[in-house]
N, C-alpha and C positions, 0 to 999 in steps of 0.2 A: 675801497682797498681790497683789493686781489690778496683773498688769504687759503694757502695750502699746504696740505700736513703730510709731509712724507716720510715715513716708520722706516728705518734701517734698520735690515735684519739679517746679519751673517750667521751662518750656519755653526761655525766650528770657533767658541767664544773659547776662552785661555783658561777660564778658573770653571766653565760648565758647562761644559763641550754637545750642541745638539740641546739648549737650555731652553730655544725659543719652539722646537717641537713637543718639548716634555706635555706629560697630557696633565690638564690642570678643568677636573666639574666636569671631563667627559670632550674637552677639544683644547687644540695647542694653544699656548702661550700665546705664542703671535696672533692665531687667531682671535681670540679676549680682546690682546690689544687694538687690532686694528677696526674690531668689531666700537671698541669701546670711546675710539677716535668718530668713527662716524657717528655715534649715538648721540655725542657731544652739539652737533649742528653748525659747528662754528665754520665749514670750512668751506668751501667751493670744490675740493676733490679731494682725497686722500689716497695717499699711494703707497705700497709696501714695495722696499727696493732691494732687492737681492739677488744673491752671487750664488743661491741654492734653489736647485730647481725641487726639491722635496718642499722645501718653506713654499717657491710659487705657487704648486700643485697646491696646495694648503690653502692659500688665499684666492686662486682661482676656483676651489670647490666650493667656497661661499658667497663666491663671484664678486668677489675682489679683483681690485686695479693692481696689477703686480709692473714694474720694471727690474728688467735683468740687468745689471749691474756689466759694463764692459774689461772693467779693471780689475785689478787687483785694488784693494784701500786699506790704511791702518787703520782709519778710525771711521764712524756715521757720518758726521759731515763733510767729506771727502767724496762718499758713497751717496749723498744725495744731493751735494755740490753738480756731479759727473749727471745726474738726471735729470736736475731741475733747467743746468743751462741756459736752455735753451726755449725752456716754458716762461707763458707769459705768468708771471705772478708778484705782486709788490714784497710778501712780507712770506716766510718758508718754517715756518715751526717743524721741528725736530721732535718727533715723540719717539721715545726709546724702545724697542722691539716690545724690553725684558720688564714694562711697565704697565701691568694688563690692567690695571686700576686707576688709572690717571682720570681725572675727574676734573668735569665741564667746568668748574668755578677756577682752578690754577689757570688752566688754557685759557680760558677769559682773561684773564689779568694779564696772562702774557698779551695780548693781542692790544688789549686797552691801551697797555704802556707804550707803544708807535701810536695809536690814534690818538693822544696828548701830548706826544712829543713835537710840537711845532716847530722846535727849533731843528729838528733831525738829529738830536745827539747822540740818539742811540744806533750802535749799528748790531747789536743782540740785547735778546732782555731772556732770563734763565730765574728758574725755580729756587729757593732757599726755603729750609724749615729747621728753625730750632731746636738743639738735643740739647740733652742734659745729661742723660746715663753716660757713665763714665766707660763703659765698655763701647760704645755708640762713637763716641769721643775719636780714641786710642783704636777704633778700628780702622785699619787703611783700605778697606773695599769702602770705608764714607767718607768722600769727597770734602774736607772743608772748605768756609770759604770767607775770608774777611772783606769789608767794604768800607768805602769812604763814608762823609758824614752826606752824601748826596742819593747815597745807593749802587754806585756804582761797585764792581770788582777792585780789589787791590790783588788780588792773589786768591790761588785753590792750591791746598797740597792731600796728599794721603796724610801728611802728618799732623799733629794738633798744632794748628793756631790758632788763636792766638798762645804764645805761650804764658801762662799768669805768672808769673814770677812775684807779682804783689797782692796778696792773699786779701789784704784788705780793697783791692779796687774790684768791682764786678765787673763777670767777663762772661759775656754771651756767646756762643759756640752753635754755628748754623755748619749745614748738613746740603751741600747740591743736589740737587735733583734734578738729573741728567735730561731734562726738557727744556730746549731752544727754541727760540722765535729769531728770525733773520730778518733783516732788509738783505733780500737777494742778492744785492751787490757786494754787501759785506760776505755774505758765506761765497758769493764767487771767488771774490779776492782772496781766500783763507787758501779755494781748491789749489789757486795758480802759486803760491807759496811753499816752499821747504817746509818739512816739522822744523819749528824751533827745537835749541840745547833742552830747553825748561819742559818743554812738554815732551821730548822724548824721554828725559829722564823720571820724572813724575806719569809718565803715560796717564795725563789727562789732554785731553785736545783744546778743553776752553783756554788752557795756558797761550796755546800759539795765537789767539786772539790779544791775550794781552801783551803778549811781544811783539807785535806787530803794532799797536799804538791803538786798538780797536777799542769801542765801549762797550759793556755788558752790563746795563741794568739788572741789577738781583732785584728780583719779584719776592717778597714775604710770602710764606701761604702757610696753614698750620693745617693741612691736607698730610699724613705720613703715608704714602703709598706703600706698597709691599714690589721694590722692583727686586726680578727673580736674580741673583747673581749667584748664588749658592743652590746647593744641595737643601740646605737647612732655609731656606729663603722658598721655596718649591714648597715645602713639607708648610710652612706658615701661611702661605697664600691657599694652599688647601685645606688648611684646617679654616682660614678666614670665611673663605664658600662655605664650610660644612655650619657656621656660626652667624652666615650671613642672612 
């Protein structure tokens, strides 16, 4: 199984603009991440795909694989949909620029979950990790995300679900984590596809997977990475280094 990791890395992000150069222990963001991709071993190449020739210079100074991006994209998998094309590869994991921490044991599991799929029912399998703090909850920069009794997706929103309305049933409350595993032909089909209503409105992109009729295995992992999407998010993963 042909497996490779390609890092989508836009420059000019909405809530923290120029997030993947911010200097984090003395080098960028993206550089951590993509550094922390290869250290991992899992993959046959890994590639950083950007639309910012500051980010490639970045990744070419550590002599990194870089592709420059031809398009305009809203969202990563659109942006390494337009790259992977036309590469040969079975299975395309999706590592998040702003995820300098992601560790070898989640990525395994993603990868595992197609090597036991003999049926092929999955066409993505994606990260899930349990919260419980109520601000964690209630915050709309963390993705939720409910599933059936199989592991499959039912739905992601910014908002809390599930809702508890009955105080005596227990209700478990998972958190995405914005790392993708593909069957290439599933992230092709997603490129050649309109945004769905749902995912333009919530701007998450795994929604237009599930308007589309696509599966997405949620992966368990109780891995809480530090992905950078703030200000205050920057300031935590440096103080993690200074304590690590």
């Amino acid at each position: 199984m042909n497996v490779i990791a390609m890092i989508p890395a836009r420059y000019s992000a909405t809530r923290f603009p120029g997030k993947l150069m911010k200097d984090l222990g003395g080098k960028p963001v993206i550089v951590w991440t993509y550094e922390a991709a290869l250290q991992t071993k899992l993959f046959k190449n890994v590639y950083v795909v950007t639309d910012s020739e500051v980010i490639a210079n970045a990744i070419q100074n550590v002599g990194g694989n870089v592709i420059m991006s031809k398009k305009e994209h809203e969202c990563g998998s659109d942006r390494i949909a337009e790259a992977v094309e036309f590469m040969d590869a079975d299975i395309v994991v999706n590592v998040q620029g702003d995820e300098p921490f992601i560790d070898a044991v989640s990525l395994s599991k993603l990868i595992d979950a197609f090597t036991i799929d003999i049926h092929n029912q999955i066409d993505l399998a994606s990260l899930k990790v349990q919260i419980s703090n109520k601000e964690d909850i209630e915050n709309p920069n963390n993705v939720k995300v409910i599933t059936d009794n199989f592991g499959f997706a039912m739905y992601f929103s910014r908002s809390v679900i599930p809702f508890h309305r009955d105080q005596e049933i227990e209700v478990k409350y998972y958190k995405h984590k914005g790392v993708y595993a593909f069957r290439k032909h599933a992230l092709i089909d997603f490129y050649h596809r309109e945004m769905t209503p749902l995912e333009a409105a919530e701007k998450i992109e795994a929604i237009r997977y599930l308007e589309v009729g696509k599966k997405i295995k949620m992966i368990e992992t109780d891995v809480e990475s530090i992905g950078i999407d703030t200000e205050e998010d920057l300031k935590k993963a440096i103080e993690f280094l200074k304590n690590a």
